[in-house]
Structures are given as C-alpha cells and as structure tokens.
C-alpha positions as CSV (number, residue, x, y, z in Angstrom):
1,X,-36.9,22.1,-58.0
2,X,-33.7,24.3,-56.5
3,X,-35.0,27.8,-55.5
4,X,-31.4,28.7,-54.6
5,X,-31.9,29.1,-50.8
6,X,-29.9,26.3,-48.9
7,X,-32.3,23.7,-47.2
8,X,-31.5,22.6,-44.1
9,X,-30.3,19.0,-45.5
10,X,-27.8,21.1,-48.1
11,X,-26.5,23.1,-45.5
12,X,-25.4,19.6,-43.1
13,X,-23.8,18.2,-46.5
14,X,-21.9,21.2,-47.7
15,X,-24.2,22.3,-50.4
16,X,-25.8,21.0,-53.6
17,X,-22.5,20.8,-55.3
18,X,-20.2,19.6,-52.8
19,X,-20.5,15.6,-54.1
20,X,-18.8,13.7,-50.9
21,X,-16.3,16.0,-50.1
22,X,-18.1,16.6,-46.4
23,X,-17.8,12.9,-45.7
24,X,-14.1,12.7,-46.0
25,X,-13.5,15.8,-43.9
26,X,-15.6,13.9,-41.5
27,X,-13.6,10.8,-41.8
28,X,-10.1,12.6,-41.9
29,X,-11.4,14.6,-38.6
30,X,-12.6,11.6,-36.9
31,X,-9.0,10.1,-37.8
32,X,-7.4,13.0,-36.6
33,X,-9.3,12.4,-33.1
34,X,-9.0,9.1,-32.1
35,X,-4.5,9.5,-33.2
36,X,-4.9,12.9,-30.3
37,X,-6.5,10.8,-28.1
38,X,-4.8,7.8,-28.5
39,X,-1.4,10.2,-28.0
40,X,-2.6,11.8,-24.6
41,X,-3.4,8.4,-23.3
42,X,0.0,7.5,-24.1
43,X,1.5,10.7,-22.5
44,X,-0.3,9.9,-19.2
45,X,0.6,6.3,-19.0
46,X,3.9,7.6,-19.4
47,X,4.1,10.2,-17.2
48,X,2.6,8.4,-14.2
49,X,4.2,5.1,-14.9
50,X,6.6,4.7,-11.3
51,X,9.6,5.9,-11.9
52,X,12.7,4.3,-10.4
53,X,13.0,1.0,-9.5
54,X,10.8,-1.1,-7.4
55,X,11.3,-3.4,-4.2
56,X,8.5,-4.8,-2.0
57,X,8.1,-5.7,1.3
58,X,6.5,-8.4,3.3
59,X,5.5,-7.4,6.8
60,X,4.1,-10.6,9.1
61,X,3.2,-9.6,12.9
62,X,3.3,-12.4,15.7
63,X,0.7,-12.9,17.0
64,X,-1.2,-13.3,13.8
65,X,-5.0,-11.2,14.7
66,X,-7.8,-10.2,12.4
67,X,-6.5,-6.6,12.7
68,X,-2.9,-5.7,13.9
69,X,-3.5,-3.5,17.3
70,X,-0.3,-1.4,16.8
71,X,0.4,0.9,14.0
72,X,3.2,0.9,11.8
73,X,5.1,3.2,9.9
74,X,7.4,3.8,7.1
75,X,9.6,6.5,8.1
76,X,6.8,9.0,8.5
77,X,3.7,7.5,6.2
78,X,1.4,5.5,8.6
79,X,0.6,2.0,7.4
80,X,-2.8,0.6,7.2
81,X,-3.8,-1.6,9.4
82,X,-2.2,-5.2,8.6
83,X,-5.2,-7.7,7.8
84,X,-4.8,-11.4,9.3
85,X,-1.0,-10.5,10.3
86,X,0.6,-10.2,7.0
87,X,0.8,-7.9,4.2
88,X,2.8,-7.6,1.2
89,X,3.8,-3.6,0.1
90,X,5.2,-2.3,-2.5
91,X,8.1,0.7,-2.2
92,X,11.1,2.1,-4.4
93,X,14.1,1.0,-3.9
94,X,16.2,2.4,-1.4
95,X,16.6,2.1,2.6
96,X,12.9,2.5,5.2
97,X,12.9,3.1,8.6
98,X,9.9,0.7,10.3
99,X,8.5,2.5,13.1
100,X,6.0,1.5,16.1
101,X,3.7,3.7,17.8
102,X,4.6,3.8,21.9
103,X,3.9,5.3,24.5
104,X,3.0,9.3,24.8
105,X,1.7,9.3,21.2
106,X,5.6,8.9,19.7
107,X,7.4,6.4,17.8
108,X,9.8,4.4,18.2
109,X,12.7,2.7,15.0
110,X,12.4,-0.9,15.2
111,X,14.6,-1.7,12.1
112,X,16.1,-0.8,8.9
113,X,14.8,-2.0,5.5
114,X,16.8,-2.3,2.2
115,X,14.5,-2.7,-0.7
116,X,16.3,-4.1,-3.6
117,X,14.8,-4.1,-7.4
118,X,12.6,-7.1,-7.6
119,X,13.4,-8.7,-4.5
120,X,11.1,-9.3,-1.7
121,X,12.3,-8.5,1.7
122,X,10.5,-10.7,4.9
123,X,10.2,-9.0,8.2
124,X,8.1,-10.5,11.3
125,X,7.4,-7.8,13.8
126,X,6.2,-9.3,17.5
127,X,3.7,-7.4,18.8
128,X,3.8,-9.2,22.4
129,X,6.7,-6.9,23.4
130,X,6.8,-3.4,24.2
131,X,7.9,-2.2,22.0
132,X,7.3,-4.3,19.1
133,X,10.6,-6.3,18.3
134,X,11.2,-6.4,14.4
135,X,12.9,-9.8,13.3
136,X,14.6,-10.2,9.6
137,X,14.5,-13.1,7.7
138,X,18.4,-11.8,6.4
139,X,20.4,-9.2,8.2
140,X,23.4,-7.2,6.6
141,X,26.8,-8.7,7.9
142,X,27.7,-5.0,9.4
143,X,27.5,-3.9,12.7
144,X,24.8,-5.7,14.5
145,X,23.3,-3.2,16.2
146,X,22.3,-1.5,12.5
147,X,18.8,-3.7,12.6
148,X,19.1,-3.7,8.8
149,X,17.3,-5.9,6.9
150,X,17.9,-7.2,3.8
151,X,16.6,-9.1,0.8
C-alpha cells in the first residue's frame, strides 16, 4: 500500500516510477570516472616521463672498499656513497664535471664526462692518490689535457 510519502528505499532508487533509470546513471557515472581517472594517470605519466635524452655512467674506484671514503660529485650534486667500488648512474645527455672532495672542505675537477644517448660511459677513479686521479676507458682525440671522457 503507497501512502504517497517517499520511503527511504524509493528515495535511494529515484522513486516508485523511476523503472531502472537510476541504475544507468549509476553506470554512465561510474564510466565517466574510471575514463577521468584513467586520463589523469595518463597526464602524469606524461608529464614526469624524463624529458631529453638519456646517457648513463659507470663509476668504478680503485681500490675497490665496502664504502668509497671520498665523496664525489657531479658538477655540484654530491654522489652517494659508491657501494663495493662501482656504481652504475643514470644522467641526461650532455657534458658533467666529476669532482673530489680535498683538502679545506673544497673540490677539486678530476675529469670531464660526455654522456651520449644510450651509451654507457666507464670511468675508474683511484682513490690512492691525492687527489683522486680519474682514468677513462675512451678519451676524446682533442687536447689532452681536456680529461674528457667519452663513450
């Protein structure tokens, strides 16, 4: 018997007359949802991807320890400390200073890096010598005294 005040039950479906209609706004809603979503996960992949191209570089020390004493440096960004001797980083192409801490708290260029797209560039820094000596698998064919190192 319908008294013509909504129960709670006809209010959630829409009414006594509505038929299904509140299940396919549901649906379409839900739809409409997961494509937003779906687009703003998209946008941030995008947008955060790396942009430019990207090199690595593979830094081994000599002697090899459990923790590398010295610290090194791209340019100005202080490297963590290199595990077991080695470690393998990944930059954007382009050209990196490699730096060593010395004395007095300053640092000191031990060579030029080229990163190349896709190409790995080896460097063995000895860390007997003070300063450290950096020591290129390949070298450019300019001047010699330009340390550069490339892949």
């Amino acid at each position: 018997m319908t008294t013509g005040v909504p129960l709670p039950s006809d209010l959630a479906s829409g009414g006594p007359s509505s038929g299904g209609g509140s299940k396919t706004r549901g649906l379409v809603a839900r739809v409409v949802g997961i494509v937003a979503s779906a687009s703003i996960v998209g946008a941030a992949i995008v947008a955060w991807r790396p942009s430019g191209d990207i090199g690595y570089v593979q830094i081994n020390t000599v002697p090899v320890a459990a923790v590398t004493q010295g610290q090194l440096y791209f340019d100005t960004v202080r490297l963590a400390p290199l595990k077991n001797g080695a470690a393998l980083l990944r930059q954007s192409v382009g050209t990196l200073t490699l730096r060593a801490d010395a004395y007095g708290g300053t640092s000191v260029p031990l060579c030029q890096i080229e990163v190349r797209k896709d190409r790995i560039t080896t460097i063995t820094v000895s860390m007997l010598e003070r300063p450290p000596r950096c020591q290129c698998r390949f070298t450019s064919h300019g001047d010699p005294a330009s340390r550069l190192c490339v892949s």
